[in-house]
C-alpha positions in Angstrom: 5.4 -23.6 -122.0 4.0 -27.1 -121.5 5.6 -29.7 -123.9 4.9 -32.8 -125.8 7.2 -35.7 -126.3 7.9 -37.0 -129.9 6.0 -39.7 -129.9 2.6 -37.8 -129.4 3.8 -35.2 -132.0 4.1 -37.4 -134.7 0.2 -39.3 -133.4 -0.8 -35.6 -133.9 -0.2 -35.5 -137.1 0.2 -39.0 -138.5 3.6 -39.4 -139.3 6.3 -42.0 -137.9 8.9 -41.4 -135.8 12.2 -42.7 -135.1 14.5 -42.6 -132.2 13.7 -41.4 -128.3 10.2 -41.0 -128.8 9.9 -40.1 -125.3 11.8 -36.7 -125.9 9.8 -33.6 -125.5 10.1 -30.5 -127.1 8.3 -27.4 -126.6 8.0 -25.4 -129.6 9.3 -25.4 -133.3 12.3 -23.7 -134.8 14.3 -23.4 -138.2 17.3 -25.6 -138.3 19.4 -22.8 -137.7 18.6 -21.1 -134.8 16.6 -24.2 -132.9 17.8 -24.6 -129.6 17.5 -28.1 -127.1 13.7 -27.7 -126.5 12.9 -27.0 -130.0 12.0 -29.4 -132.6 13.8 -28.0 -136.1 11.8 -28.3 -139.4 13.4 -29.4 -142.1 11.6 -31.2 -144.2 13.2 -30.4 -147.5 17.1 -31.9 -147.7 18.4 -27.7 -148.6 17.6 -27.1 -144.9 19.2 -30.4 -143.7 22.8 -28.7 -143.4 21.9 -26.1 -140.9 20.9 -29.2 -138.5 24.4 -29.4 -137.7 24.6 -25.8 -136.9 21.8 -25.7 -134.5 21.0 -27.2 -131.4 18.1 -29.0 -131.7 18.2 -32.8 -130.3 14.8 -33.3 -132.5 13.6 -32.7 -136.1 10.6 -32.9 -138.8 12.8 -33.9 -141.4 11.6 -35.4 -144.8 10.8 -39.2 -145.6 13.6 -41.6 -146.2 16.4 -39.5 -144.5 19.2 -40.5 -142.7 18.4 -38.3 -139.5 20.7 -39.5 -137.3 23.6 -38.6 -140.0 22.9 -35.2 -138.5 23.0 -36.1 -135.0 19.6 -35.8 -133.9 18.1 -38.1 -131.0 15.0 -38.7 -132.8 13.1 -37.4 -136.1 9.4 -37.4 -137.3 9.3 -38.5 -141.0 6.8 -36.9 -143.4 5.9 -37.0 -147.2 4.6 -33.3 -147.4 6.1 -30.9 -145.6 3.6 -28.5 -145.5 1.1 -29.7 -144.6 3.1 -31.3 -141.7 3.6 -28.2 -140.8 0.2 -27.4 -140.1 -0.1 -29.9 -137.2 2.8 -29.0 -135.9 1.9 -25.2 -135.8 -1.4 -26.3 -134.1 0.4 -27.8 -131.3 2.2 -25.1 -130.0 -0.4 -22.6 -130.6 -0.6 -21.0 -127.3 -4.0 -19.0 -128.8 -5.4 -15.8 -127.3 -4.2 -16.6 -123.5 -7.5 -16.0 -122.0 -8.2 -17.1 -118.7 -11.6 -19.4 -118.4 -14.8 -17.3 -117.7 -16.0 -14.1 -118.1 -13.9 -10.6 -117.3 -15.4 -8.6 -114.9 -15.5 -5.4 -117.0 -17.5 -7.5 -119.4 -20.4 -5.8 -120.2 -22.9 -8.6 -121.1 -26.6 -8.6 -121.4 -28.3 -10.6 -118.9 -30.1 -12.5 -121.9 -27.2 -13.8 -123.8 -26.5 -17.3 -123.5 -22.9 -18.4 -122.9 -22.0 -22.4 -123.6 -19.3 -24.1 -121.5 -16.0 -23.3 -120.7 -16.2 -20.0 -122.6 -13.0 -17.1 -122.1 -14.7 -13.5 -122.4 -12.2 -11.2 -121.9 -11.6 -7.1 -120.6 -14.4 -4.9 -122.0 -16.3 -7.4 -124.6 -19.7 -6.2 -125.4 -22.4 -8.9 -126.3 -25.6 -7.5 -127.0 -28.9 -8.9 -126.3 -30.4 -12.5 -127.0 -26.9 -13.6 -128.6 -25.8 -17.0 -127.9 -22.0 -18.2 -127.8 -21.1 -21.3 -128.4 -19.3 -23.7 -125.9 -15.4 -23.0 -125.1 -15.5 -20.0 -127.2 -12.5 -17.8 -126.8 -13.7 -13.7 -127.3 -10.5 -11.5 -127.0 -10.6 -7.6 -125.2 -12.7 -5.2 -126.6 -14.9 -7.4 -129.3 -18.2 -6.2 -129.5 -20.8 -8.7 -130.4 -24.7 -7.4 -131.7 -28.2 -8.3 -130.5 -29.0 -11.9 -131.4 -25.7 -12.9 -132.5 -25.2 -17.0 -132.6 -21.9 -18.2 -132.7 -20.9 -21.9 -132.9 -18.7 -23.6 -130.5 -15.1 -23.3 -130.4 -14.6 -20.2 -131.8 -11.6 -17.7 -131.6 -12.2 -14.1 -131.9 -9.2 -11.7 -131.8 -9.4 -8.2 -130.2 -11.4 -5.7 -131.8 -13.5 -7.5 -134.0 -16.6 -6.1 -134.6 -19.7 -8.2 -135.0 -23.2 -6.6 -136.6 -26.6 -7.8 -135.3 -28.1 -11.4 -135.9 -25.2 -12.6 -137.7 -25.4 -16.5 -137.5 -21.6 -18.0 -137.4 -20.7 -21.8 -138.0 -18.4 -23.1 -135.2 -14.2 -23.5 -134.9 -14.7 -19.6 -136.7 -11.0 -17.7 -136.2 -11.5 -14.2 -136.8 -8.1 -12.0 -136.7 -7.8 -8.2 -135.2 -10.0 -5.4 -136.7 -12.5 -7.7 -138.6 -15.9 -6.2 -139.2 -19.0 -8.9 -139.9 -22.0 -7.4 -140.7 -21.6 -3.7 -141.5 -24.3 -2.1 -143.8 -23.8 -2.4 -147.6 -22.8 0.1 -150.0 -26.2 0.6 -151.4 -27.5 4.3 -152.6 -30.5 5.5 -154.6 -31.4 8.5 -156.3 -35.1 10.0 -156.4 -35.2 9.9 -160.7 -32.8 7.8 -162.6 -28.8 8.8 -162.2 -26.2 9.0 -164.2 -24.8 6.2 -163.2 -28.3 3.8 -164.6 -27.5 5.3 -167.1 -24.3 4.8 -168.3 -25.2 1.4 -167.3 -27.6 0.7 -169.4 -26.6 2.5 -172.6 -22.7 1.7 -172.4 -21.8 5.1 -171.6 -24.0 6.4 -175.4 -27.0 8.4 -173.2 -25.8 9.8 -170.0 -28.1 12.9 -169.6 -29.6 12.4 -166.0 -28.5 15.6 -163.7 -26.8 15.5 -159.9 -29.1 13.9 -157.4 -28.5 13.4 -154.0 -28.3 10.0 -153.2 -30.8 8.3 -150.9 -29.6 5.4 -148.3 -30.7 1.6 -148.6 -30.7 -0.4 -145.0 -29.6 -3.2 -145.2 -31.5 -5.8 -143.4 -30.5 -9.3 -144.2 -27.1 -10.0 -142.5 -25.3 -12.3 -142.6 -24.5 -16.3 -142.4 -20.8 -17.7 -142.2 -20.6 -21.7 -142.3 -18.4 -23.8 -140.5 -14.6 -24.0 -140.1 -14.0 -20.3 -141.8 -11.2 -18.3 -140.8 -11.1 -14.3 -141.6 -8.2 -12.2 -141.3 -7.6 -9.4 -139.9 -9.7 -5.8 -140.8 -11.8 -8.1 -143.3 -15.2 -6.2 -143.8 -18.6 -8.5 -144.9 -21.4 -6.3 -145.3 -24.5 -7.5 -144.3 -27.1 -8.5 -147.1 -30.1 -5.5 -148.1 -32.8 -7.9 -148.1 -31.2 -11.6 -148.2 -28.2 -12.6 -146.2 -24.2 -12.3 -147.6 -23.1 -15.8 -147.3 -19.5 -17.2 -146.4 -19.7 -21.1 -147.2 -18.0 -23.3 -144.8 -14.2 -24.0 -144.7 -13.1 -20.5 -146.6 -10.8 -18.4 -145.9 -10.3 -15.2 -145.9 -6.9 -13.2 -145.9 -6.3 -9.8 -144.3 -8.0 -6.7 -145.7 -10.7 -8.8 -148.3 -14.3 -7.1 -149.0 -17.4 -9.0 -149.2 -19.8 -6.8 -150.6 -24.0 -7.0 -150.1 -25.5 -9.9 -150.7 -22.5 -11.9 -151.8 -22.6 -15.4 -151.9 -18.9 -17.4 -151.0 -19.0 -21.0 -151.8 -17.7 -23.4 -149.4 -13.9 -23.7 -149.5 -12.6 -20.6 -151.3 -9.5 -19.0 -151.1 -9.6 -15.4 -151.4 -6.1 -13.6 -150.7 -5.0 -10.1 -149.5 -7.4 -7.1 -150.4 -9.7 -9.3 -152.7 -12.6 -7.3 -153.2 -16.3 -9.0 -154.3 -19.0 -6.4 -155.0 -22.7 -6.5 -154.5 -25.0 -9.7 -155.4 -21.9 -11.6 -157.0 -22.1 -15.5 -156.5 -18.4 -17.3 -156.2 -19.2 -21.6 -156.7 -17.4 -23.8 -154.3 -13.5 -24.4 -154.0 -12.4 -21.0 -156.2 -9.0 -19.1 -155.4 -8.7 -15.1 -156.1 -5.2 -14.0 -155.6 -4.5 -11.2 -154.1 -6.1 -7.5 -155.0 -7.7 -9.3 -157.4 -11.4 -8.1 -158.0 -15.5 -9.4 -159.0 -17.3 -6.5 -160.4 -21.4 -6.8 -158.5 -24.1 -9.6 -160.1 -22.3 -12.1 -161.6 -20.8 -15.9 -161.6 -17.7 -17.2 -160.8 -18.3 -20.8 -160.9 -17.1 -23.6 -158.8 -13.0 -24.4 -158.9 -12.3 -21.3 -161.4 -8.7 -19.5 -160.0 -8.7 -15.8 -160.6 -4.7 -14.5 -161.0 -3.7 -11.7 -158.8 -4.6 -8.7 -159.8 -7.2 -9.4 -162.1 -10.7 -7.6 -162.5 -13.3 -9.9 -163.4 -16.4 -8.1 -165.2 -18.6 -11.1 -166.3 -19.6 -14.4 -165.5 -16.4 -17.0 -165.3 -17.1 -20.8 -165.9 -16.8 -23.6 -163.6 -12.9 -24.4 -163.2 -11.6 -21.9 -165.2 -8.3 -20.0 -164.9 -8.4 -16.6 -165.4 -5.8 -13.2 -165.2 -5.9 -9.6 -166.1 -7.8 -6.8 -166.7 -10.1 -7.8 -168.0 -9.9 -10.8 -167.0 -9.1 -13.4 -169.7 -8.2 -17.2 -169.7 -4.9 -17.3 -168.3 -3.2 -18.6 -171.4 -4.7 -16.0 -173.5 -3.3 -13.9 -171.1 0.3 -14.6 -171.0 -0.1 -14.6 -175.4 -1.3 -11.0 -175.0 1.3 -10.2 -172.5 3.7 -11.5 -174.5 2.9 -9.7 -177.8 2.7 -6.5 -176.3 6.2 -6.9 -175.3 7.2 -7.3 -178.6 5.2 -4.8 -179.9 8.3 -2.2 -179.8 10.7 -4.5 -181.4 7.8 -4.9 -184.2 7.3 -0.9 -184.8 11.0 -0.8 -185.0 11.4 -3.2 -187.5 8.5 -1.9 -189.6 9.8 1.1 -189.6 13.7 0.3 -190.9 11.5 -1.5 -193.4 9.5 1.8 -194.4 13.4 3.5 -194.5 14.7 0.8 -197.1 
């Protein structure tokens, strides 16, 4: 592996360095276990002991610290560890490994359009009139639909699976198993079902008979922004008339469910096995931990954070913390957690009382 001396390192990033900045390391390691070409992080001082355990000649280490106590040659100094950490992660990314150009078991239509530098690799499929961005990185066996457009500098893991005329943003890092752009869960019945129903009347008049359900294309695909990273076996169903929508810078963690005709502000969080149903609208910058869920057609506004866990079944305000099931503001939450823990210590109390 190719390595990078201190100095650039710490340019990368924008921290200082101190010491032989001309020292290169080639990858990053825990105190511990870091051998001579690593370059240990620890930038919190409860990891600073192990230093003198390992071998590393190099650490990230935190701001104001008397690196050389711990016999290092050199040290990068940062204020926030973590996000250090993300440059320094990035710099030893050695990514998919592809080799420049296309595989020859490719199959690619003869219309697509392929920007510079691109890496195609064993067995991708791109269908007709897609276009893929410049230095674009497509691992084995992805299979890309008729007039796909991706933006430059993406990285698509193996298997992905990408539905027809999806339009993705560039720098898009999709993980293993993703599907973009599969139909929407969308069903009709000849009279009205059940299910309308219930709807309507709050479960009071639910007379309608079994009907067999009728299937709704969908139509509308779908449109991810900029900078968005999905993880792996995510599935975004493609919009029945309208586009779903993922806004610029979100992410996405492993195994979340964008339903039809979703809309995902820019910059949301949304953790493992989130799952967003049909038509519901999430604001800019909101957080859903993970298995939380958004019942279908309503609001979560911009900056509200959504507790793991948690169902929410109507419309949340703008920057609003919510938990539970249903959902509730957090606070009143954690009160109605905590009185139903008290709740047997109550009972048993009222009923010594009722004895005496």
């Amino acid at each position: 592996m190719t390595g990078i001396t201190i100095s650039d390192l710490a340019k990368r990033i924008g921290a200082p360095f101190e010491g032989n900045g001309a020292l290169v390391v080639t990858s990053a390691g825990e105190p511990k276990t870091a051998d001579a070409g690593h370059i240990a992080l620890a930038m919190d001082p409860k990891f600073a002991p192990a230093l003198t355990t390992g071998a590393a000649r190099a650490a990230v280490i935190w701001e104001g610290a008397d690196w050389q106590s711990f016999g290092l040659e050199a040290a990068i100094l940062v204020r926030r560890g973590r996000l250090a950490m993300a440059g320094i992660t990035a710099s030893f990314d050695a990514g998919l490994g592809l080799a420049k150009g296309v595989h020859p078991s490719a199959v690619i239509d003869p219309s697509v359009t392929l920007g510079d530098d691109v890496s195609i690799g064993p067995l991708v499929v791109i269908g007709a009139g897609a276009v893929i961005g410049d230095r674009c990185q497509i691992a084995p066996q992805v299979t890309v639909g008729t007039d796909v457009h991706i933006g430059a500098d993406a990285v698509i893991h193996a298997g992905v699976r990408i539905g027809a005329c999806a339009q993705i943003g560039a720098r898009i890092f999709i993980q293993p198993g993703a599907v973009i752009g599969a139909d929407g869960f969308s069903f009709v019945t000849q009279e009205i079902s059940a299910v309308e129903q219930a709807r309507e009347s709050l479960g009071a008049n639910v007379e309608a008979k079994g009907q067999s359900w009728l299937r709704i294309a969908s139509i509308g695909g779908v449109i991810i922004g900029d900078d968005v990273e999905i993880g792996a076996n995510v599935t975004i169903d493609q919009g029945t008339i309208r586009a779903t929508q993922i806004g610029s810078g979100s992410k996405l963690d492993n195994q979340v469910h964008i339903g039809h005709n979703v809309i995902v502000g820019q910059h949301c969080l949304l953790c493992g096995q989130v799952g967003i149903a049909g038509s519901t609208v999430l604001g800019d910058f909101c957080v859903m931990g993970g298995q939380a869920g958004a019942a279908d057609n309503i609001t979560i506004g911009s900056g509200a954070i959504i507790g793991a866990g948690s169902g929410v079944l109507s419309n949340v305000p703008k920057g609003k913390a919510m938990m539970g099931y249903p959902a509730v503001a957090m606070q009143t939450h954690i009160d109605m957690y905590k009185s139903l823990r008290r709740l047997p210590r109550l009972l048993k109390d009222l009923a010594s009382k009722k004895g005496t």
